[in-house]
Residue, then its C-alpha position, 0 to 999 in steps of 0.5 A: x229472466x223474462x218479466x211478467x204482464x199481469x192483466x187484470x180486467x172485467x168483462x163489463x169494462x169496455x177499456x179492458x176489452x180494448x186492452x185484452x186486443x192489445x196485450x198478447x201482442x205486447x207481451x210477445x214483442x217483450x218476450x214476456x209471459x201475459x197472465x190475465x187475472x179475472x177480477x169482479x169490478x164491481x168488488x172493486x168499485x165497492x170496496x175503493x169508493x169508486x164508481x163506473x164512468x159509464x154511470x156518471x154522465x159526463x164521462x159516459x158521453x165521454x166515452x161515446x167519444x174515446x172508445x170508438x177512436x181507441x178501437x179504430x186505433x187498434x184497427x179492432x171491431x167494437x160497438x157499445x153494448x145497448x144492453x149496459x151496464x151488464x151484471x158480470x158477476x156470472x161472467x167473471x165467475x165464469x172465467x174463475x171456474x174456466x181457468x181452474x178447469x183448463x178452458x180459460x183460452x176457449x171462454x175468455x175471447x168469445x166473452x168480451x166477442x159477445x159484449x162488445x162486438x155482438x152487443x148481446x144482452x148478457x144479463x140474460x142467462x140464456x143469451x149466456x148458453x147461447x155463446x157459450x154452446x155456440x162456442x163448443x163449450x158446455x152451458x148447462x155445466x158452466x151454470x152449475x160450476x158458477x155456484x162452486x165455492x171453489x169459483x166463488x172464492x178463486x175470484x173473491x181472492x183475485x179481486x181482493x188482492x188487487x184491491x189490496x195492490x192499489x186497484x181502483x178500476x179496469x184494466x190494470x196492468x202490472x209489472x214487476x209490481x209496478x202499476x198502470x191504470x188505463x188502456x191508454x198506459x199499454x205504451x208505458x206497460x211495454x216499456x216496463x216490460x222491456x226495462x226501459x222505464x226508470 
């Protein structure tokens, strides 16, 4: 029975951008199915006592450092983002309210394209139409469909069930309930995957 990657990521991390190139990709050599599973980092941090390493100085000037290596590793485009930290409560429901109504797979790539490529200030609602109009997808419902109740609680309930699996931060993977914090575990993730692990 193949196993399965579970992914759980904000649009706000820039790790879990760089995790989100690599994971597709891990999960097909594998021969494993890949869920993504849209959480509010923020309800995390909250609810765990931890905080953003972008906020604290020491591991931001930390991060000018790693993030770039990562993305040259992965032979990926990446830029930080000038207008961070970015409020990704639209987003994240945006992603909750693309999953319920099929268009997970058109809104979630140009997301993080927007964030950490394009460095585009998405705090601003306009520059949130903006993608999405450019990306075929209907703003003007998207900035409705976020005040649902039913996208307001699929991402609360995401968000509290992996703080209740153990979830501090972003990205974080699972497997057969196993897991791995960090975009550099993605190695131990496929080993999981592949039942190599002990």
């Amino acid at each position: 029975m193949a196993r399965t990657l579970e992914f759980f990521f904000d649009y706000g991390s820039p790790y879990s951008y760089l995790a989100d190139t690599q994971v597709e990709a891990i999960a097909r050599r594998a021969g494993a199915m890949l869920v993504r599973r849209p959480m509010l980092l923020g309800g995390v941090f909250k609810a765990t006592g931890n905080n953003s390493p972008m906020v604290i100085k020491q591991k931001s000037a930390w991060g000018g450092f790693d993030l770039p290596l990562w993305a040259r590793h992965y032979k990926v485009p990446f830029q930080r983002n000038p207008f961070f930290p970015v409020n990704t409560l639209a987003l994240m429901r945006g992603a909750a309210a693309a999953e319920i109504d099929g268009l997970f797979d058109r809104y979630h790539p140009v997301v993080f394209k927007a964030m950490w490529v394009e460095g585009r200030n998405l705090n601003d609602p306009k520059e949130i139409a903006g993608m999405l109009t450019a990306a075929g997808l209907d703003a003007q419902k998207f900035a409705s469909r976020i005040q649902d109740q039913d996208v307001k609680d699929r991402l609360k309930a995401t968000t509290d069930e992996a703080v209740a699996r153990g979830v501090f931060g972003a990205p974080t993977c699972f497997v057969d309930g196993r897991m791995f914090f960090g975009n550099d575990r993605l190695q131990f993730v496929e080993m999981a995957l592949k039942g190599e692990l002990p």
